[in-house]
Backbone atoms as SQL, in Angstrom:
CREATE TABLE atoms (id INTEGER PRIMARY KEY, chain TEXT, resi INTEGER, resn TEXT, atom TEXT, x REAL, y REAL, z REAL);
INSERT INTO atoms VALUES
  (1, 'A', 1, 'UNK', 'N', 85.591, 92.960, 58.858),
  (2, 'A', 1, 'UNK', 'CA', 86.680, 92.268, 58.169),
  (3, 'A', 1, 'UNK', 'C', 87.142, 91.055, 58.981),
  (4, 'A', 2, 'UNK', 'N', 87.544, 89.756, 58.491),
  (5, 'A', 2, 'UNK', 'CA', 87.872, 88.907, 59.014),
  (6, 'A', 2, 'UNK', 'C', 89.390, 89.004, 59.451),
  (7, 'A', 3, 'UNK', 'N', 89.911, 87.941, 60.407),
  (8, 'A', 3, 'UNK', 'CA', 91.189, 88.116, 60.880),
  (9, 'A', 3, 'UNK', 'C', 92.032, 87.096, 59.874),
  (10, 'A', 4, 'UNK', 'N', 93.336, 87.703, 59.835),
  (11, 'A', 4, 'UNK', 'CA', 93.878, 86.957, 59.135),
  (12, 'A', 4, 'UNK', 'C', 94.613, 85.518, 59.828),
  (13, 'A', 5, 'UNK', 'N', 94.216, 84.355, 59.377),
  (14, 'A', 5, 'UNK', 'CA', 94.630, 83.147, 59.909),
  (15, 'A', 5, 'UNK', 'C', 96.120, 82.646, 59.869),
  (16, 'A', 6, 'UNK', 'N', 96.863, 83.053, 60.495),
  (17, 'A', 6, 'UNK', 'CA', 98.434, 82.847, 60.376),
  (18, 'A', 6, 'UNK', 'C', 98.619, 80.959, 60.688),
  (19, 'A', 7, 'UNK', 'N', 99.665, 81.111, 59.397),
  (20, 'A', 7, 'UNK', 'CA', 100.272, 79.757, 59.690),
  (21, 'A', 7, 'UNK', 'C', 101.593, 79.191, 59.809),
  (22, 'A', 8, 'UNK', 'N', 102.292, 78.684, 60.551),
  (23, 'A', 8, 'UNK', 'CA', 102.957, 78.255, 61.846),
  (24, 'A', 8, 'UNK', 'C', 104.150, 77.278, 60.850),
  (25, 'A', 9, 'UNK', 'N', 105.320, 77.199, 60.828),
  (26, 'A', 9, 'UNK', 'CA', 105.833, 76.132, 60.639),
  (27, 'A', 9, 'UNK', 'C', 105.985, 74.860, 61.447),
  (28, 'A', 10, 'UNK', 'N', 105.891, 73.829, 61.878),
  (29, 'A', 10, 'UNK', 'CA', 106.108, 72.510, 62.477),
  (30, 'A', 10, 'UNK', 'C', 107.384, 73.230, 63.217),
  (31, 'A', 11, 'UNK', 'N', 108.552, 73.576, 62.773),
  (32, 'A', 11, 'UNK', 'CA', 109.581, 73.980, 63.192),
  (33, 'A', 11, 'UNK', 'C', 109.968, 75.246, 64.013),
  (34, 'A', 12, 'UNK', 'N', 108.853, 76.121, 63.716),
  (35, 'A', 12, 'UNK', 'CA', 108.538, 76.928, 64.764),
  (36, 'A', 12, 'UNK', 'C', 107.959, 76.914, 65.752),
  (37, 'A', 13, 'UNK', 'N', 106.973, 76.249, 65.939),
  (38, 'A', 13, 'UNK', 'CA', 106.144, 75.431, 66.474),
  (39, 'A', 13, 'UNK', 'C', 106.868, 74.979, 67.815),
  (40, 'A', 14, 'UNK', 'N', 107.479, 73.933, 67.746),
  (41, 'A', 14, 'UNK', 'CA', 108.746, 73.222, 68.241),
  (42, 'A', 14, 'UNK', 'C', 108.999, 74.275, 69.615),
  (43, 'A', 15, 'UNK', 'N', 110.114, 75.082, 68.236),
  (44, 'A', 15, 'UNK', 'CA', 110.983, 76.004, 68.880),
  (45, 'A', 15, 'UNK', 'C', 110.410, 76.541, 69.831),
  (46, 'A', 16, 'UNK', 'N', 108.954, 77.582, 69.636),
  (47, 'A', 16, 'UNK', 'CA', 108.079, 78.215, 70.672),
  (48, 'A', 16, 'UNK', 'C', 107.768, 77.114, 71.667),
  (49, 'A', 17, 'UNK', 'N', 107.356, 75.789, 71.552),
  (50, 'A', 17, 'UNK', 'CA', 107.133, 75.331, 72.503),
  (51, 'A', 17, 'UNK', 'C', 107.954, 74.466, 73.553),
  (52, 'A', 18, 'UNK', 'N', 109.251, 73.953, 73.129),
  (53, 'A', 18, 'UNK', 'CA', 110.719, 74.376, 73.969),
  (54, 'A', 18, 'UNK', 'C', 110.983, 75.366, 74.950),
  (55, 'A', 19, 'UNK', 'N', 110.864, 76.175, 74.465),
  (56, 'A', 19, 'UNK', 'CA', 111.495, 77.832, 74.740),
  (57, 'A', 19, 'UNK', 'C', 110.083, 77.917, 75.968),
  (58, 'A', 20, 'UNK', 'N', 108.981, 77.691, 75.858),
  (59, 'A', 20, 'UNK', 'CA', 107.985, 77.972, 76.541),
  (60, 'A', 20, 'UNK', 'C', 108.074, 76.882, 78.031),
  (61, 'A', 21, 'UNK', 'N', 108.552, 75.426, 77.267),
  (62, 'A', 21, 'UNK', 'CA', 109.120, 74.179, 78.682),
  (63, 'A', 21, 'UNK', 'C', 110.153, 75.095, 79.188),
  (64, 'A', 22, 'UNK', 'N', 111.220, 75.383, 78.627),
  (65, 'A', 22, 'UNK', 'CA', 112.396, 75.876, 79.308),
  (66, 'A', 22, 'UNK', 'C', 111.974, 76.711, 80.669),
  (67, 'A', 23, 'UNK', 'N', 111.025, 77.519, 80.687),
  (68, 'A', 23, 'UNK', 'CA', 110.659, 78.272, 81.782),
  (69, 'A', 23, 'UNK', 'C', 111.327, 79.311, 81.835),
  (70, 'A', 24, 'UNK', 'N', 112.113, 79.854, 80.959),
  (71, 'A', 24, 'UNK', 'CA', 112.649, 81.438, 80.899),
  (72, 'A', 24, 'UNK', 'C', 111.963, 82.508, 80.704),
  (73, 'A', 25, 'UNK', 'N', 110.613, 82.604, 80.190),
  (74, 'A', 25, 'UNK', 'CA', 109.887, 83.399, 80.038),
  (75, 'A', 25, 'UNK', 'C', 108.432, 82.658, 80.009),
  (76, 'A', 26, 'UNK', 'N', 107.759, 83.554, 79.967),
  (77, 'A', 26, 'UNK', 'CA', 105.894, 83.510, 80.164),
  (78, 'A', 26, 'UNK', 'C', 105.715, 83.664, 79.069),
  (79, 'A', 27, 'UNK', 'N', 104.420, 82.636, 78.725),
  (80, 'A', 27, 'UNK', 'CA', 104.214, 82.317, 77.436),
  (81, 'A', 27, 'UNK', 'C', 103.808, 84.024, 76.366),
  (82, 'A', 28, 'UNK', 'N', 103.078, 84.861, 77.760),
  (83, 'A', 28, 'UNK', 'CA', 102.880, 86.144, 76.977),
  (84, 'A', 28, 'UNK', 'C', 104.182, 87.019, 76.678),
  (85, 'A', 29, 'UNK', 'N', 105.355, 86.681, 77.036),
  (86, 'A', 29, 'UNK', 'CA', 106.610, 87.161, 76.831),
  (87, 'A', 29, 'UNK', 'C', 106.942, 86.480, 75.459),
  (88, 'A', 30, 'UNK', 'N', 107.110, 85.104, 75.357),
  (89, 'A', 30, 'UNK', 'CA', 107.567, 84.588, 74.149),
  (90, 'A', 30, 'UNK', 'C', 106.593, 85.422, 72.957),
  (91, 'A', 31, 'UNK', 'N', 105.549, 85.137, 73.142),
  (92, 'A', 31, 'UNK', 'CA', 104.288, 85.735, 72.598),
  (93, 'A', 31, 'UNK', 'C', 104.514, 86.837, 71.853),
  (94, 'A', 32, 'UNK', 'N', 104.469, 88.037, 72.397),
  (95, 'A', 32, 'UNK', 'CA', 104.854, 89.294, 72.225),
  (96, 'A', 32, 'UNK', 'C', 106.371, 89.730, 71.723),
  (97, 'A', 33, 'UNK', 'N', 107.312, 89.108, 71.963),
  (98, 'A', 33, 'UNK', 'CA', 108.285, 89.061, 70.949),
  (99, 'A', 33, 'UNK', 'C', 108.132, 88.549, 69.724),
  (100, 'A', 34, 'UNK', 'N', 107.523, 87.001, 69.498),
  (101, 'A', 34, 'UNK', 'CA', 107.067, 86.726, 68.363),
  (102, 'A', 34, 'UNK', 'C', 105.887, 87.226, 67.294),
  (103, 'A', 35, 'UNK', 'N', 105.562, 87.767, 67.853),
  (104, 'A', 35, 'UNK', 'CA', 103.676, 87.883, 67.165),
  (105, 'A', 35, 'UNK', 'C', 103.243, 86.772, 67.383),
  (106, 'A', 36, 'UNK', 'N', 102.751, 86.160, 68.212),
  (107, 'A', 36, 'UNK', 'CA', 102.294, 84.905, 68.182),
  (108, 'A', 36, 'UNK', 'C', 101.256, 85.143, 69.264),
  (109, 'A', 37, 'UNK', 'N', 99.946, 84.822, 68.755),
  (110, 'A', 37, 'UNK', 'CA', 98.761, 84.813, 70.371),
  (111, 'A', 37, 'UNK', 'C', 98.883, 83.969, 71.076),
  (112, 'A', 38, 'UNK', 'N', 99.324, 84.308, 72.385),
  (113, 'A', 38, 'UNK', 'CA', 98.826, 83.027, 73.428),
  (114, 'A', 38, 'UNK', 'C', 98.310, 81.675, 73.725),
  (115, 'A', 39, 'UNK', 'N', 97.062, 82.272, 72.922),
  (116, 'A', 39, 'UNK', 'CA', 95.977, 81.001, 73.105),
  (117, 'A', 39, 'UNK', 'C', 96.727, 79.830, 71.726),
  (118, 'A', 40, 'UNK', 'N', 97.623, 80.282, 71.137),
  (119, 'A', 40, 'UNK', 'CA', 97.877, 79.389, 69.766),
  (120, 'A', 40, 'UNK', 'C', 99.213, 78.651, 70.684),
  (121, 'A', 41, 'UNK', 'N', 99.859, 79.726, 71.218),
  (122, 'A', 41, 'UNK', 'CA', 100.965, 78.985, 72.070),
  (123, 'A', 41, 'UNK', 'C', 100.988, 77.684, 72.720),
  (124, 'A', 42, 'UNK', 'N', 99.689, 78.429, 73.772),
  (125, 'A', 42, 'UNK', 'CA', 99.350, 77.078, 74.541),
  (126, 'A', 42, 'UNK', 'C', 98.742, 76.233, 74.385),
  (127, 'A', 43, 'UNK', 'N', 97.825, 76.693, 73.309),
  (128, 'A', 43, 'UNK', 'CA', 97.532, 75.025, 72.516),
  (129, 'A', 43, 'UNK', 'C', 98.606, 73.983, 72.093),
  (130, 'A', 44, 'UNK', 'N', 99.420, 74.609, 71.538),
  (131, 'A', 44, 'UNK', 'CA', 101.435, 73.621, 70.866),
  (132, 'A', 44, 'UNK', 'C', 101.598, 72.807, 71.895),
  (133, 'A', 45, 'UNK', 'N', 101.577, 73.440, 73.003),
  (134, 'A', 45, 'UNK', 'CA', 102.244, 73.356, 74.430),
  (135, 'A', 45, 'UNK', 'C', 101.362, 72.029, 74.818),
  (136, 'A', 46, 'UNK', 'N', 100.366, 72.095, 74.719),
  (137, 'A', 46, 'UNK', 'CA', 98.892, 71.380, 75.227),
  (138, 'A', 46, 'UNK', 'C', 99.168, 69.795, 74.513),
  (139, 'A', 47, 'UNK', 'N', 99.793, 70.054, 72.578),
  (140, 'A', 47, 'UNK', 'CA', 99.200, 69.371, 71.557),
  (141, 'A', 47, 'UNK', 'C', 101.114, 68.247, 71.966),
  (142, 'A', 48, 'UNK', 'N', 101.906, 69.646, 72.215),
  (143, 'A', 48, 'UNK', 'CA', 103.143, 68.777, 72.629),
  (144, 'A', 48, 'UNK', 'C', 103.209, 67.286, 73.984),
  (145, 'A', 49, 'UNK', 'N', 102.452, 68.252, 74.644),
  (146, 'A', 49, 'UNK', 'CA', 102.387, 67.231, 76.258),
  (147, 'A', 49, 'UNK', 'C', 101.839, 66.353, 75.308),
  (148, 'A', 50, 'UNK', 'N', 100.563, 65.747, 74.970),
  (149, 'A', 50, 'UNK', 'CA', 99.861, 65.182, 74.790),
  (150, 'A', 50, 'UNK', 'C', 100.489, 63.550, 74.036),
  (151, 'A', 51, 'UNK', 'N', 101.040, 64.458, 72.954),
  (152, 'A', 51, 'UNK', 'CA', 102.317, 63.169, 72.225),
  (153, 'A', 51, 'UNK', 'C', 103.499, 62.705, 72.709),
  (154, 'A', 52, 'UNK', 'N', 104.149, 63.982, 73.724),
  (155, 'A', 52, 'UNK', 'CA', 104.903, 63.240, 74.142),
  (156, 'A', 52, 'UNK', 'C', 104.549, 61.723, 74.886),
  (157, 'A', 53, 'UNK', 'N', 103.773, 62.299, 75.834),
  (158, 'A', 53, 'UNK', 'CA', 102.698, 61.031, 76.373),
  (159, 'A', 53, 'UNK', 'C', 102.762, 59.882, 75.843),
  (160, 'A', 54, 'UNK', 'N', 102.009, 60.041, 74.698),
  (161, 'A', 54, 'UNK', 'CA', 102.043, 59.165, 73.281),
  (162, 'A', 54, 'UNK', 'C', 103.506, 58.119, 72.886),
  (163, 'A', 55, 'UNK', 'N', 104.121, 59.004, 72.917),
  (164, 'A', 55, 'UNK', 'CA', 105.539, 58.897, 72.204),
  (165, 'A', 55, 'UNK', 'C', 105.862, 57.470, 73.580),
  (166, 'A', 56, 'UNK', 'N', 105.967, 57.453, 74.928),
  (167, 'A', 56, 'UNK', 'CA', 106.761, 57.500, 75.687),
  (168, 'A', 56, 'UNK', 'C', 105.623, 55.696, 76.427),
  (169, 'A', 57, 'UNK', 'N', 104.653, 55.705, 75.788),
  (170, 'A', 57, 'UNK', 'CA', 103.577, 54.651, 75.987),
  (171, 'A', 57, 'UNK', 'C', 104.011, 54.059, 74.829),
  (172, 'A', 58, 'UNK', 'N', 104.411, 54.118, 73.495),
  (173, 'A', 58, 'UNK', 'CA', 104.844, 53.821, 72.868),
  (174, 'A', 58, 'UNK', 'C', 103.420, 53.865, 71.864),
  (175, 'A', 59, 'UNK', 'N', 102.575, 54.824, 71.869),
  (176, 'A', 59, 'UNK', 'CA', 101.247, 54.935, 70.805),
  (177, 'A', 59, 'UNK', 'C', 101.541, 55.544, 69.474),
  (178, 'A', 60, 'UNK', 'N', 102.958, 56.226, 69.491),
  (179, 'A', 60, 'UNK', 'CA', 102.844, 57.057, 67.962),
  (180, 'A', 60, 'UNK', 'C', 105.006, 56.433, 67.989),
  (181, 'A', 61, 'UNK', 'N', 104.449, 55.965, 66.592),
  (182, 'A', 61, 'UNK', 'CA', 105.932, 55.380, 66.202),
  (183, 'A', 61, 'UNK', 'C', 106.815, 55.932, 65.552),
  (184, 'A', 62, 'UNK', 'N', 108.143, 55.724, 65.506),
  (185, 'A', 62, 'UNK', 'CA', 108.968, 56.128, 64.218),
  (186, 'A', 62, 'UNK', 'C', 108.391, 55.839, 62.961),
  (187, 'A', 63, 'UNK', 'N', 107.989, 56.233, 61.988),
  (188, 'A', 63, 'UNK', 'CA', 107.598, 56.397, 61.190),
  (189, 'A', 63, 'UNK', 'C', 108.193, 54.976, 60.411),
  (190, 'A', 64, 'UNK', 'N', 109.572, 54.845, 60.366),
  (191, 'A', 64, 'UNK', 'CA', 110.538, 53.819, 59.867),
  (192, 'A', 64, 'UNK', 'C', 110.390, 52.417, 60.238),
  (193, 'A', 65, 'UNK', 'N', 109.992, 52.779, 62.146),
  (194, 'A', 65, 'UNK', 'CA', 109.860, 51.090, 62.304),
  (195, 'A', 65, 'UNK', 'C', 108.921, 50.885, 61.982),
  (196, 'A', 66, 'UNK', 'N', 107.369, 51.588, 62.288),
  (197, 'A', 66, 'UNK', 'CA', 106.499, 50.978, 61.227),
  (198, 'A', 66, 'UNK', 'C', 106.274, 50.574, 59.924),
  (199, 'A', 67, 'UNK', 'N', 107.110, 51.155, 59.118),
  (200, 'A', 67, 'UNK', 'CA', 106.870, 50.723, 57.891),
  (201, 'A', 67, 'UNK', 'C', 108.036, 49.252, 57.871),
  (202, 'A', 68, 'UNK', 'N', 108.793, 49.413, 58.562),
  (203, 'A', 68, 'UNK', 'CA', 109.507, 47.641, 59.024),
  (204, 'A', 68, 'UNK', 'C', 108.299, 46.864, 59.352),
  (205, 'A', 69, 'UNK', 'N', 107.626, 46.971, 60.248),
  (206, 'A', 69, 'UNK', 'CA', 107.026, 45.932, 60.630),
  (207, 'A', 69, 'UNK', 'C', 105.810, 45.879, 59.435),
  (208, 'A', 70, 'UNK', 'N', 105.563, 46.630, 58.771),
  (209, 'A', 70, 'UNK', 'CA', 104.331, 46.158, 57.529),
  (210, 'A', 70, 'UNK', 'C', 104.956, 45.366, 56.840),
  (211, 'A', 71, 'UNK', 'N', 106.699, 45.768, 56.405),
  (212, 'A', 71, 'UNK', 'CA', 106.930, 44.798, 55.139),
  (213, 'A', 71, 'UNK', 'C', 107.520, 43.435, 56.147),
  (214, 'A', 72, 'UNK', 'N', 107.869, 43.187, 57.319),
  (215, 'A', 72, 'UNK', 'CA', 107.973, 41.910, 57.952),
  (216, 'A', 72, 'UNK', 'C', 106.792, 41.095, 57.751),
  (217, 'A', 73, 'UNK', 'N', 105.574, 41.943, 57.917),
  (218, 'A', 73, 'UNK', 'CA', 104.124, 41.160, 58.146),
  (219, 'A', 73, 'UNK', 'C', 104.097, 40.789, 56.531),
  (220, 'A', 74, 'UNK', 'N', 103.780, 41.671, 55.426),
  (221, 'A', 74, 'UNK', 'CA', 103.999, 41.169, 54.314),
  (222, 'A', 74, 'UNK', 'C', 105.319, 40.018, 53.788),
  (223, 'A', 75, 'UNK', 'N', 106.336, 40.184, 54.290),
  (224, 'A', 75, 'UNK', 'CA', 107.110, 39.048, 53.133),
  (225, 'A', 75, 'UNK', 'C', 106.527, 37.457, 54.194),
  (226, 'A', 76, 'UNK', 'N', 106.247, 37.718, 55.713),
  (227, 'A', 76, 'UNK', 'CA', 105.739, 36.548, 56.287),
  (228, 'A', 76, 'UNK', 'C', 104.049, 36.245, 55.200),
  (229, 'A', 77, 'UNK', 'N', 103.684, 37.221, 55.005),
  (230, 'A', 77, 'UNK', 'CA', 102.334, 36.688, 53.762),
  (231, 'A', 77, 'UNK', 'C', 102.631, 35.899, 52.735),
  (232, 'A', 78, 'UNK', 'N', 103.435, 36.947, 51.985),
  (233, 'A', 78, 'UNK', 'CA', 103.968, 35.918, 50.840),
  (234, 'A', 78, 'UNK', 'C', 104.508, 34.271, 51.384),
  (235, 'A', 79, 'UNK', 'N', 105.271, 34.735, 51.905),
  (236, 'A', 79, 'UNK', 'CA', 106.078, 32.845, 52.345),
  (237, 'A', 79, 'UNK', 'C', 104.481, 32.074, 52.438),
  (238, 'A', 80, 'UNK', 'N', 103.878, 32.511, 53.148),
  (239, 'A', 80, 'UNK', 'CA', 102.235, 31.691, 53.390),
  (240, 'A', 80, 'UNK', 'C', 101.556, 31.323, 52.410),
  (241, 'A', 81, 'UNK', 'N', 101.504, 32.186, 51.393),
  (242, 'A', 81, 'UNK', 'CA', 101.007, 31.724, 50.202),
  (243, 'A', 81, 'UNK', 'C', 101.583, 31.098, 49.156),
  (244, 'A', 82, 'UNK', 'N', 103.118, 31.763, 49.219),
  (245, 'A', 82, 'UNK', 'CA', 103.831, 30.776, 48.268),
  (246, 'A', 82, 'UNK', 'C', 104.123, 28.863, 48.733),
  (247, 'A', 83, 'UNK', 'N', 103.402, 29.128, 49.934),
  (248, 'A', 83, 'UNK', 'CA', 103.269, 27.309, 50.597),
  (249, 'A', 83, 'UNK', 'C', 102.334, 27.092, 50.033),
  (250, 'A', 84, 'UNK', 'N', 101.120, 27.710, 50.076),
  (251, 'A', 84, 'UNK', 'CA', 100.209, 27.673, 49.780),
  (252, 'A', 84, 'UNK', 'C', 99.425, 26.863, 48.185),
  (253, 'A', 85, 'UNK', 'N', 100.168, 27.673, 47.188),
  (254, 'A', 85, 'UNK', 'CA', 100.235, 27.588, 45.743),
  (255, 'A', 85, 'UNK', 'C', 101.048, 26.338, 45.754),
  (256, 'A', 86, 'UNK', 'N', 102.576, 25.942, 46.381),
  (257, 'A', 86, 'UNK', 'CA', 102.709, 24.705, 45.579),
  (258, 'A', 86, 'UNK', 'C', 102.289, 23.755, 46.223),
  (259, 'A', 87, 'UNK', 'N', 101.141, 23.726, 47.231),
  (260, 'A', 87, 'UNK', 'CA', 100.685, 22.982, 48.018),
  (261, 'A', 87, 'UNK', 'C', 99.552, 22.396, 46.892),
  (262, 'A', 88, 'UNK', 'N', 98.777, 23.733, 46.572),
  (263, 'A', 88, 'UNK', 'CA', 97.846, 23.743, 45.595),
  (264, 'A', 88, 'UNK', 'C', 97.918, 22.982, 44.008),
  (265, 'A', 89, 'UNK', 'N', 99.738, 23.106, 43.925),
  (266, 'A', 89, 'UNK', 'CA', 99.723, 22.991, 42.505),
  (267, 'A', 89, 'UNK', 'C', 99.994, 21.349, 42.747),
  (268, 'A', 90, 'UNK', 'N', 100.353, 20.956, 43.701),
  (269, 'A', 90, 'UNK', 'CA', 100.543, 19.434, 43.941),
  (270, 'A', 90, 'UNK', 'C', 99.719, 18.577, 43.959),
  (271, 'A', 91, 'UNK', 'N', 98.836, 19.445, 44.719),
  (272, 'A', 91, 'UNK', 'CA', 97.362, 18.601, 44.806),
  (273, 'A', 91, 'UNK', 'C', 96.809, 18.320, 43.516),
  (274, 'A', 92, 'UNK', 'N', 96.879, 19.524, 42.371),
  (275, 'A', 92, 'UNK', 'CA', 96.062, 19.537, 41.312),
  (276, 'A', 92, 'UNK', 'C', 96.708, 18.803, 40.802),
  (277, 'A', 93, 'UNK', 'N', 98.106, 18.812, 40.404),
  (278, 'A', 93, 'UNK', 'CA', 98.275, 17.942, 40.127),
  (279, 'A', 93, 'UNK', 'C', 98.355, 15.940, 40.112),
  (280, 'A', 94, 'UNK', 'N', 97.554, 16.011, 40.991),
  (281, 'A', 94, 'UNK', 'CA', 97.677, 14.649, 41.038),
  (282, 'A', 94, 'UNK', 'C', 96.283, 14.435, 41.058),
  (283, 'A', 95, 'UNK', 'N', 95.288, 14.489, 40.761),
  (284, 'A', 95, 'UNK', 'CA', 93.577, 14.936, 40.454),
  (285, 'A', 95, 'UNK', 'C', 93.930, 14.958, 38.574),
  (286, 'A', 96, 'UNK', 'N', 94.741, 15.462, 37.826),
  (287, 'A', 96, 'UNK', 'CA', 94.705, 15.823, 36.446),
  (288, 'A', 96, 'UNK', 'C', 94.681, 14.594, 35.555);
């Protein structure tokens, strides 16, 4: 029989891997109160360091300022093209 694949909320997640920085208990302590295996623990733990990292180099963004800086880059597009067009329509016009 296969094992059953348990799945984790983001928010639990977290919590276990907090609680695991805090240093109050061993990850097989948190573990064993939770039902939670080890090896899933310290992967969080592993997947947490990793972004924080991330976070702190500045590689993974607020979600918010990026989508600021797409629509900055876009309305600077538009302005470019809307030069563009009556640049275009001037020219043609005077060719007609």
């Amino acid at each position: 029989s296969q094992m059953k694949r348990n799945s984790y909320s983001p928010e639990l997640k977290a919590e276990v891997v907090l609680e695991v920085l805090s240093g109050l208990k061993t990850v097989q302590q948190i573990g064993q109160e939770r039902g939670i295996h080890p090896v899933s623990i310290t992967s969080w733990v592993k997947e947490a360091r990793a972004k924080l990292v991330a976070i702190f180099k500045g590689e993974i963004q607020d979600p918010e300022v990026a989508l600021q800086k797409e629509v900055d880059t876009l309305h600077k597009k538009i302005g470019q093209l809307a030069v563009e067009n009556d640049f275009l329509k001037k020219v043609s016009g005077k060719w007609k």
